[in-house]
VOPAGU-2260 file (C-alpha; in pm, 1 decimal, decimal comma):
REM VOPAGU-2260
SITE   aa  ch    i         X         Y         Z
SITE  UNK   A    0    -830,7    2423,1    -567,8
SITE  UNK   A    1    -665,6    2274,5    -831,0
SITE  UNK   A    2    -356,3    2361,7   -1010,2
SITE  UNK   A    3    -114,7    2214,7   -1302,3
SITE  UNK   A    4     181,4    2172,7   -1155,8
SITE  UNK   A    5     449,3    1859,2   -1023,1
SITE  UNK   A    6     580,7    1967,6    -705,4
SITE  UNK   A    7     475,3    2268,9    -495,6
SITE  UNK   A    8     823,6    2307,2    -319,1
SITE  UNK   A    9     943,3    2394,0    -700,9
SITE  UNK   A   10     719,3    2585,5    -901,2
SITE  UNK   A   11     901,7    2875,6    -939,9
SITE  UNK   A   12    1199,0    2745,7   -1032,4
SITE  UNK   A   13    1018,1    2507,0   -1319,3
SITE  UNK   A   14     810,4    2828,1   -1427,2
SITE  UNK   A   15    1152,3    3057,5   -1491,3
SITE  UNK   A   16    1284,3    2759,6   -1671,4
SITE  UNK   A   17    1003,1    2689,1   -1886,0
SITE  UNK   A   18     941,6    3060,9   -1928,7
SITE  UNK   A   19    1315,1    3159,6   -2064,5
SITE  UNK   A   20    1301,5    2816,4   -2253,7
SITE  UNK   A   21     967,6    2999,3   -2426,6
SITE  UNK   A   22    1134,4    3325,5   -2478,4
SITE  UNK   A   23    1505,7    3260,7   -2558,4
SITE  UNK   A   24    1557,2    3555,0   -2820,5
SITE  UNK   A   25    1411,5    3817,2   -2514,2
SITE  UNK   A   26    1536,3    3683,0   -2206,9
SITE  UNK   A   27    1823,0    3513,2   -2035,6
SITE  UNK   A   28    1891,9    3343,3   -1680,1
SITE  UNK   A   29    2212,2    3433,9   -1531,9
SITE  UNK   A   30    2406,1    3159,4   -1381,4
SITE  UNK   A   31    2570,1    3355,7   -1105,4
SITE  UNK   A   32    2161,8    3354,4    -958,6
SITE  UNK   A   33    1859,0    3167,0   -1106,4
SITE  UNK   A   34    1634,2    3385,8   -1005,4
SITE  UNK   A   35    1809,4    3702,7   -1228,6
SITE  UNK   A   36    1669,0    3713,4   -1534,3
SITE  UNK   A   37    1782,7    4000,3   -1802,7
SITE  UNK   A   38    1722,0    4068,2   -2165,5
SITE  UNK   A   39    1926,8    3875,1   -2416,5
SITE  UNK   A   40    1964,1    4145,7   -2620,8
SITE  UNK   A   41    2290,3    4367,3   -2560,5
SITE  UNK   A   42    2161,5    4683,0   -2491,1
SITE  UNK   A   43    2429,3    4938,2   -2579,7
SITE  UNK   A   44    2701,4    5154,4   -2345,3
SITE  UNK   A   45    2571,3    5445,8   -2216,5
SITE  UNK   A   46    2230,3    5323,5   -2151,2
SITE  UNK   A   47    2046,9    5353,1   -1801,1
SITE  UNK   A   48    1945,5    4940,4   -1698,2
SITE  UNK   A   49    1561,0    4923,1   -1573,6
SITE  UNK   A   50    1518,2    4664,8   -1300,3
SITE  UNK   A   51    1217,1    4576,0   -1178,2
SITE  UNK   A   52    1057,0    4256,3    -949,7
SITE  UNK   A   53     883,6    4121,2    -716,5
SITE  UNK   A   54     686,4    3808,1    -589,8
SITE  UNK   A   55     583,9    3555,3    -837,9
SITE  UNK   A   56     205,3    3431,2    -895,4
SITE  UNK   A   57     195,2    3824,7   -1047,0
SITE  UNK   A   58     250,8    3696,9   -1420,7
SITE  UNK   A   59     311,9    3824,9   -1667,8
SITE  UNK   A   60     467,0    4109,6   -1417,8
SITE  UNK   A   61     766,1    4107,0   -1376,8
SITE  UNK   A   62     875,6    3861,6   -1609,8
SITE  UNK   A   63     670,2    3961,3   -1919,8
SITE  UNK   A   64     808,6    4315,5   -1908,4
SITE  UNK   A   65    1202,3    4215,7   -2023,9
SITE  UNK   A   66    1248,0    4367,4   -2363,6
SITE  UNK   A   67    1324,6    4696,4   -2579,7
SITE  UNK   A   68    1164,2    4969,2   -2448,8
SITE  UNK   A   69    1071,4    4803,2   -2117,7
SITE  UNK   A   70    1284,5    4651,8   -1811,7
SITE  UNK   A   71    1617,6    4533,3   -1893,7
SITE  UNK   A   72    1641,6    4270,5   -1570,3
SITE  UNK   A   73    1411,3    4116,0   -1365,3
SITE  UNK   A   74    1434,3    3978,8   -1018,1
SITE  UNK   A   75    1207,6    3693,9    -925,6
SITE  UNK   A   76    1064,7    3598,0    -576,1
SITE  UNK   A   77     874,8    3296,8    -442,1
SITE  UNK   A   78     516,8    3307,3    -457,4
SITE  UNK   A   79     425,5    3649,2    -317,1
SITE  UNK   A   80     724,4    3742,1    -170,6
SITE  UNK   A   81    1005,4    3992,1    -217,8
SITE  UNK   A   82    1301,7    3854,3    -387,9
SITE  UNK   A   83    1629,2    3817,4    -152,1
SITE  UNK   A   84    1898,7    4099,0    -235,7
SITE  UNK   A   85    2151,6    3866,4    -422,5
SITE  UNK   A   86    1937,5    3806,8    -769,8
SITE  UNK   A   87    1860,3    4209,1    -765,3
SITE  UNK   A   88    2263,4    4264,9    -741,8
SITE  UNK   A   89    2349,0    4014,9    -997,7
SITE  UNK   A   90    2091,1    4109,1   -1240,6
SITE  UNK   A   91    2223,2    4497,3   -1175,4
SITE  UNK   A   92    2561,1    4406,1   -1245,4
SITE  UNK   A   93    2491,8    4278,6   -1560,4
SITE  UNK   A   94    2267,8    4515,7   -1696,1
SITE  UNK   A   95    2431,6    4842,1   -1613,1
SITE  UNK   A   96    2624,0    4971,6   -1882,3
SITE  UNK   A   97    2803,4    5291,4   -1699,5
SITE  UNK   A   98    2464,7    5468,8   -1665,4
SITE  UNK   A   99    2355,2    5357,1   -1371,2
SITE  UNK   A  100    2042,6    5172,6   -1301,8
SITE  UNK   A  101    1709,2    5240,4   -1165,0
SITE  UNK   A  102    1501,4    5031,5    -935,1
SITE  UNK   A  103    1109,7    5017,2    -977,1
SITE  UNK   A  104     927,8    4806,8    -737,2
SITE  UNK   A  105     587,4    4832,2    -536,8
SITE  UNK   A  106     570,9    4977,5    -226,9
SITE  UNK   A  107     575,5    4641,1      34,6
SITE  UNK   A  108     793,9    4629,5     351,1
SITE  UNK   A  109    1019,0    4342,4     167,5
SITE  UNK   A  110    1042,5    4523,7    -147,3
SITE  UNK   A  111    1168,9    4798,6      14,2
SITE  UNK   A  112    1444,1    4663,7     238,9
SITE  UNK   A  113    1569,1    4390,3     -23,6
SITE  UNK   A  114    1606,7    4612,9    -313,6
SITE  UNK   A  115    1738,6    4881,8     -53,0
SITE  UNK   A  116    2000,5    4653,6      82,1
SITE  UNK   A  117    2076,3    4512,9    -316,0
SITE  UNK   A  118    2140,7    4904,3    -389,0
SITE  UNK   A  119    2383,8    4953,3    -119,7
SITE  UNK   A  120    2603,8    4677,0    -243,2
SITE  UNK   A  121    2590,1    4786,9    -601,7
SITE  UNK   A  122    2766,4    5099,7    -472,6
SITE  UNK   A  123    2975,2    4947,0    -244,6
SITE  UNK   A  124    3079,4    4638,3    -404,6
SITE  UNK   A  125    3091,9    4808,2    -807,5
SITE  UNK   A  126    3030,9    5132,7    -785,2
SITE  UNK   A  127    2670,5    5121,7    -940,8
SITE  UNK   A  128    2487,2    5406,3    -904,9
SITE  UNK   A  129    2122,0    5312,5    -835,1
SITE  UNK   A  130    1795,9    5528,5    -785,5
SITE  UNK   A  131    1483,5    5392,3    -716,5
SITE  UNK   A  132    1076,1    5442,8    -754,0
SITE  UNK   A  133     844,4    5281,4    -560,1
SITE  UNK   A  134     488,6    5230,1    -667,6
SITE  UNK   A  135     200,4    5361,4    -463,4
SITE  UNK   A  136     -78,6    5352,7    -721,6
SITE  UNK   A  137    -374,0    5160,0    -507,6
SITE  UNK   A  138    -595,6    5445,8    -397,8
SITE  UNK   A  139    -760,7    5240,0    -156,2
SITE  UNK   A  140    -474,1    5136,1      69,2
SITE  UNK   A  141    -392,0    5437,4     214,0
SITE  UNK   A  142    -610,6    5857,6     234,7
SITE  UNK   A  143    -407,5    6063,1      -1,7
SITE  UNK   A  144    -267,7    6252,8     284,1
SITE  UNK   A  145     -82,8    5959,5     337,0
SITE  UNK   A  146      -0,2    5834,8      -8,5
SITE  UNK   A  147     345,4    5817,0      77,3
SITE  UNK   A  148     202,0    5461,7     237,3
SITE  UNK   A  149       2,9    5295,5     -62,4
SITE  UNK   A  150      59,5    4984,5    -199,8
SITE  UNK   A  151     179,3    4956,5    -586,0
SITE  UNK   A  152      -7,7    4741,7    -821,6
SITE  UNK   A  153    -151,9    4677,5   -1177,2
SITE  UNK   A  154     -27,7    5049,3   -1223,5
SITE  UNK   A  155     412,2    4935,0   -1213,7
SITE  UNK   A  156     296,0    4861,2   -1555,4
SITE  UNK   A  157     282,2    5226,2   -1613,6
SITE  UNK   A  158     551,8    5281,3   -1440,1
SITE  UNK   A  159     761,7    5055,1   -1631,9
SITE  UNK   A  160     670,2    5182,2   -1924,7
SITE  UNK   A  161     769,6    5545,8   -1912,4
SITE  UNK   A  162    1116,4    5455,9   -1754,9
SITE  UNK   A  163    1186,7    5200,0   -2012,7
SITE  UNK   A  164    1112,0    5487,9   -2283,1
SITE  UNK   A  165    1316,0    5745,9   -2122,0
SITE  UNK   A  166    1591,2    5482,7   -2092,5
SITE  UNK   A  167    1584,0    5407,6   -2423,6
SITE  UNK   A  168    1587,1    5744,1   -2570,0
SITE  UNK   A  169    1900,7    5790,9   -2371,7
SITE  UNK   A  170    1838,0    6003,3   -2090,1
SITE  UNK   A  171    2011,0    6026,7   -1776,3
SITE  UNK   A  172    1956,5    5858,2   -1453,5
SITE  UNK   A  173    1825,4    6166,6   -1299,0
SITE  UNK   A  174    1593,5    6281,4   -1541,7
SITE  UNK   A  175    1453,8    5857,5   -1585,4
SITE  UNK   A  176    1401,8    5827,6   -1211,6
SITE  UNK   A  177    1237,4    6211,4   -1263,4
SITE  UNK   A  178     982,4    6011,6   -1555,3
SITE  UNK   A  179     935,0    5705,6   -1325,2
SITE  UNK   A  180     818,7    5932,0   -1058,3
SITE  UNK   A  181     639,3    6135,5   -1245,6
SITE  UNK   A  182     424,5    5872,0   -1408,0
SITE  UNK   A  183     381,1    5692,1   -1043,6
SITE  UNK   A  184     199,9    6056,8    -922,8
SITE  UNK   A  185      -6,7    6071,8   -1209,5
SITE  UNK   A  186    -155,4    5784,8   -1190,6
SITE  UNK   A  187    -420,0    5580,6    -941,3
SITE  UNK   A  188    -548,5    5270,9    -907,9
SITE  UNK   A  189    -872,9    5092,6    -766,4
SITE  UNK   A  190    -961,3    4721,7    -813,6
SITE  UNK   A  191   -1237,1    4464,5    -674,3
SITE  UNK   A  192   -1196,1    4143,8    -582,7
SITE  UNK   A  193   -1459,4    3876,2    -621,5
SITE  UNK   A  194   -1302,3    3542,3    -572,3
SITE  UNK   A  195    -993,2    3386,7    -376,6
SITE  UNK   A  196    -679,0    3247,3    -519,6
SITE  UNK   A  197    -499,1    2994,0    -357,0
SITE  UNK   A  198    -132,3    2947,1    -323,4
SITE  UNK   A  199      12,3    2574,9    -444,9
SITE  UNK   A  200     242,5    2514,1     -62,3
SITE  UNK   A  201     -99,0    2543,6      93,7
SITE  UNK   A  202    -391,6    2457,4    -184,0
SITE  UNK   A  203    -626,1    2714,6      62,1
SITE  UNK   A  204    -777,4    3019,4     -66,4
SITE  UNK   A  205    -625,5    3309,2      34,4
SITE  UNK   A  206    -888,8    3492,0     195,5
SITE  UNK   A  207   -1299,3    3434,7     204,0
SITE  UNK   A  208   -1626,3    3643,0      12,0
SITE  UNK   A  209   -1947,0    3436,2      12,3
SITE  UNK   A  210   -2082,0    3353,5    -316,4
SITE  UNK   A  211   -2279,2    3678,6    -390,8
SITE  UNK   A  212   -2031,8    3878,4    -209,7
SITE  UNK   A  213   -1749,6    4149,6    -370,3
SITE  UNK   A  214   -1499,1    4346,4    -187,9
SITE  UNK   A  215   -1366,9    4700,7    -314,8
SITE  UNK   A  216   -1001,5    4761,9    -252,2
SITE  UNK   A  217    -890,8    4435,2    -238,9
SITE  UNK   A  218    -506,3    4383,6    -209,4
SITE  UNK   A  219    -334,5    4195,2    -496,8
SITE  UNK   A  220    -214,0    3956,1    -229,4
SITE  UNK   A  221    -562,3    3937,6      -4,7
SITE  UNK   A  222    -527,2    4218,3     183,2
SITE  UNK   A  223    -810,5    4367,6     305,6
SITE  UNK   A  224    -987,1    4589,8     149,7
SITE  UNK   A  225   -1191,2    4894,9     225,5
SITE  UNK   A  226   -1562,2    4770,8     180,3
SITE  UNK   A  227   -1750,7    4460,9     109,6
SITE  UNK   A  228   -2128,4    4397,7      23,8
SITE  UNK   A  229   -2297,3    4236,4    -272,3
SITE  UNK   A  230   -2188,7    4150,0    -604,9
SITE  UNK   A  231   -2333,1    4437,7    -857,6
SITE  UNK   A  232   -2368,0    4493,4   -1198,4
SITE  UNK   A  233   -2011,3    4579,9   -1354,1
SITE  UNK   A  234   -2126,6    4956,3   -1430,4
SITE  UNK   A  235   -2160,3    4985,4   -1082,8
SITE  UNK   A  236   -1849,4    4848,8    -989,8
SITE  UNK   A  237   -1694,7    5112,9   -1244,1
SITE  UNK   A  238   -1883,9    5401,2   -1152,8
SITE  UNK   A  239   -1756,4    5312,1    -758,8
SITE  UNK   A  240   -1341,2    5257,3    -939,2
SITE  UNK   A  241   -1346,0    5547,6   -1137,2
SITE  UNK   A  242   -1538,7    5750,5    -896,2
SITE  UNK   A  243   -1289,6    5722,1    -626,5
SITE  UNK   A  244   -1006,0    5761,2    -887,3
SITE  UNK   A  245   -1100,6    6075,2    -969,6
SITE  UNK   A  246   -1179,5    6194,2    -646,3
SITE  UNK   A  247    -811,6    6136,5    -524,5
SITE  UNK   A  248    -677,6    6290,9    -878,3
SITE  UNK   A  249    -885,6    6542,6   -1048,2
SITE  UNK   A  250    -883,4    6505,4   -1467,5
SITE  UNK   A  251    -999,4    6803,4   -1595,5
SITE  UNK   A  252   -1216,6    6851,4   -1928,2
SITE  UNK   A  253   -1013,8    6853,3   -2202,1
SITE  UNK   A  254    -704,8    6620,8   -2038,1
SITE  UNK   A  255    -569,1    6284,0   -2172,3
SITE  UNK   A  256    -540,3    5957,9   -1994,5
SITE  UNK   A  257    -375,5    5618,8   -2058,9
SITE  UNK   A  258    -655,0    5362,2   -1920,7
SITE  UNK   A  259    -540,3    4990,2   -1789,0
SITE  UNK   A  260    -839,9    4752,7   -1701,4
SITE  UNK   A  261    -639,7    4466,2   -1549,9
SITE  UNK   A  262    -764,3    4131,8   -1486,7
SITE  UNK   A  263    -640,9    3991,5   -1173,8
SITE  UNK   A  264    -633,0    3585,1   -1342,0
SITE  UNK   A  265    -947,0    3419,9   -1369,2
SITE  UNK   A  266   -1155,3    3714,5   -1496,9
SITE  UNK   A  267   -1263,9    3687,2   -1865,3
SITE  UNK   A  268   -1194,0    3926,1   -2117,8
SITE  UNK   A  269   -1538,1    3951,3   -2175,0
SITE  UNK   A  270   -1593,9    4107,9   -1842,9
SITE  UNK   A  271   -1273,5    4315,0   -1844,0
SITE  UNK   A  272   -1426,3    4479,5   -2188,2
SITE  UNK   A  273   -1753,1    4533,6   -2048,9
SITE  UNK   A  274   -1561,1    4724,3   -1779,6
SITE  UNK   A  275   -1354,6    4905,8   -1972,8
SITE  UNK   A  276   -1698,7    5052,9   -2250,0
SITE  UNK   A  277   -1815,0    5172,3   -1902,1
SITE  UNK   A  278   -1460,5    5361,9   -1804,0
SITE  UNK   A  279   -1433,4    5515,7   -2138,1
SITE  UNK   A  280   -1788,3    5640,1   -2091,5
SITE  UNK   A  281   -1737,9    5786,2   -1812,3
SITE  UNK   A  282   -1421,1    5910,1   -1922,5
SITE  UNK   A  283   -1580,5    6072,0   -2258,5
SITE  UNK   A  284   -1883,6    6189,8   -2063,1
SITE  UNK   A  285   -1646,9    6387,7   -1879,3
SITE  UNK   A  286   -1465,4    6532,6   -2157,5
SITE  UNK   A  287   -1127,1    6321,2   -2093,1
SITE  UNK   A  288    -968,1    6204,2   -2388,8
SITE  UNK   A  289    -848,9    5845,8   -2370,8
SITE  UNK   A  290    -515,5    5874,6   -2517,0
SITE  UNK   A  291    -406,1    5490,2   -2526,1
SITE  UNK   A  292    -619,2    5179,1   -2343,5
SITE  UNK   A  293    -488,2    4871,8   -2222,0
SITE  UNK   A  294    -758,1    4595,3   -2098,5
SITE  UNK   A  295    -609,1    4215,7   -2040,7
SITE  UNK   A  296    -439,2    4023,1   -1820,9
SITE  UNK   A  297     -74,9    4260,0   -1675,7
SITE  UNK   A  298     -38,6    4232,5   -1311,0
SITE  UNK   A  299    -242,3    3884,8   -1195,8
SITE  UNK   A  300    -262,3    3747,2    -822,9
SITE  UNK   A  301    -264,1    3369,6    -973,0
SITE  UNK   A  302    -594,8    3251,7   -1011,5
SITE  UNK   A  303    -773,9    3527,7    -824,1
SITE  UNK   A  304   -1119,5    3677,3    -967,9
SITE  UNK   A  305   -1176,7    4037,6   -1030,5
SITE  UNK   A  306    -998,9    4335,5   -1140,7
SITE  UNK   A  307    -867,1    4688,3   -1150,4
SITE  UNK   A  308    -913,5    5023,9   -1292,8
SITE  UNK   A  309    -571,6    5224,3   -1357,4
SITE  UNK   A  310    -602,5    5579,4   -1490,8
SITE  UNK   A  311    -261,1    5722,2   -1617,9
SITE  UNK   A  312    -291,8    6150,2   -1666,1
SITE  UNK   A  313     -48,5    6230,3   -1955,8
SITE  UNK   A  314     151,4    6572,8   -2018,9
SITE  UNK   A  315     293,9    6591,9   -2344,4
SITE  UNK   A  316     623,4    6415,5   -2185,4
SITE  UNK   A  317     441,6    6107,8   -2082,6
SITE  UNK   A  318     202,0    6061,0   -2354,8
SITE  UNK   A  319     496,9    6032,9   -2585,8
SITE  UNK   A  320     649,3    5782,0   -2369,7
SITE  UNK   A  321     334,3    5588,5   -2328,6
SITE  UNK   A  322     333,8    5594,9   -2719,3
SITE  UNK   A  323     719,7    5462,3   -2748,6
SITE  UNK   A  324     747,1    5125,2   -2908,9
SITE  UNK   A  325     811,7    4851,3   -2664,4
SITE  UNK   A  326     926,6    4463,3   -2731,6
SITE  UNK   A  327     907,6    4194,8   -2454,2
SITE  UNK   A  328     702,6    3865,7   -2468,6
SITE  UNK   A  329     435,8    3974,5   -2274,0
SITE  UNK   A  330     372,9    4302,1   -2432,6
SITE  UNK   A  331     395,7    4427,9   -2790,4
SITE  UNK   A  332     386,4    4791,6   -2886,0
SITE  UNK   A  333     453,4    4932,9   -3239,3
């Protein structure tokens, strides 16, 4: 499968460089760790610091999400992979600003213990307070008895989103970890996968379908899903996404949503609005008021084909942080 790049052993240090070369007046690598990225713009005292991060080959999470209104630091992984505890501290030295600083990061065994382990030494080693909100958005990884155990995905965008509001309109740590949390339980995901990416080390596709073939629940990393069978029309595929959406959270008549049809890299924006007429008619037939929509490229798995369906319920709290303006090169919202 081919791929633009010089050599494979490097492509995640030559994509931070090129990407903060791209984006000088929003981002900044620290030299204390290459892989710590924060905003450039001083953000002032008082203010809670947003971190967020994860494995690259995601883009543009994490990286695209550094700016006003969003994350304040990112920490960057190799390909798929958690990134080591040392670029989470440095990037949570820097951006705390006597606040404290919350942690948002998707629910994966090496997410957990390196961010874990980068909290501890933020209290021990500066005194940083740090709380933290893992993502569990993908319906299909876990029955909602056990949703303690999902995995996070396209929805950290979400996520992101109402912590870097709450941040920014000055509240507390508490009450922004209370809004991260908050938006993470009122929101679910469901996605499809129709075609492999591969990763550059290996140039292999990360997991097999057969030509006509499509697989429901598919992991943003391969991981299985929960059903495969042949490729069908995209209302279909909606109907089956929003179906078991609202299954696992009821929207009753009269509610709003926030809507994010996410492509996962090679999908077309054609096909992603195609998707997302059939979600908002469901959505409408229903009586559920789509408060904002998002439909594009947000949380990616490389070159990987297909997409997924994230339905955000507002309250009057989170619809106004869904609305708050936000400023990062990946995302623009006035």
């Amino acid at each position: 499968m081919k791929k633009l790049i010089n050599n494979p052993t490097v492509v995640v240090e030559e994509m931070i460089e090129g990407y903060v070369k791209a984006y000088p007046k929003h981002v900044r690598q620290l030299e204390e760790n290459a892989r710590a990225l924060v905003t450039a713009k001083e953000t002032c005292e008082g203010k809670v610091g947003v971190l967020i991060g994860g494995g690259s080959g995601h883009e543009p999470a994490f990286m695209g999400y550094i700016g006003s209104g969003m994350a304040d630091g990112v920490a960057v992984g190799n390909i798929f992979a958690s990134p080591p505890p040392d670029p989470i501290l440095e990037a949570t030295k820097v951006i705390d600003k006597g606040e404290g600083v919350i942690y948002i990061y998707g629910n994966y065994a090496g997410d957990v213990m390196n961010f874990g382990m980068a909290a501890e030494l933020a209290d021990l080693e500066s005194g940083i307070r740090v709380g933290s909100v893992l993502v569990t958005d993908d319906v299909a990884s876990a029955p909602k008895e056990e949703k303690e155990k999902r995995r996070g995905i396209a929805g950290e965008f979400f996520v992101t989103k109402a912590a870097g509001a709450a941040a920014d309109k000055g509240y507390n740590l508490d009450d922004v970890v209370r809004v991260a949390q908050k938006a993470n339980d009122y929101m679910r995901t469901m996605g499809v996968g129709l075609t492999p990416c591969s990763l550059p080390q290996t140039g292999k596709p990360s997991f097999e379908l057969e030509e006509n073939e499509m697989e429901i629940g598919l992991g943003h990393h391969g991981e299985p899903g929960i059903e495969k069978g042949e490729l069908q029309p995209a209302d279909q595929v909606v109907d089956r996404l929003v179906h078991d959406i609202l299954a696992d959270m009821p929207i009753e008549k009269g509610e709003k949503v926030a809507v994010l049809v996410n492509g996962l890299g090679s999908t077309t924006r054609m096909e992603l609005y195609i998707m997302f007429r059939r979600v908002e008619q469901i959505l409408s037939e229903k009586g559920i008021e789509i408060h904002r929509s998002y439909v594009g490229d947000y949380s990616t798995s490389l070159e990987m084909g297909g997409a997924s369906v994230t339905i955000l319920k507002l309250d009057e709290e989170l619809a106004e942080f869904v609305d708050h303006a936000a400023d990062c090169p990946m995302y623009v919202q006035k």
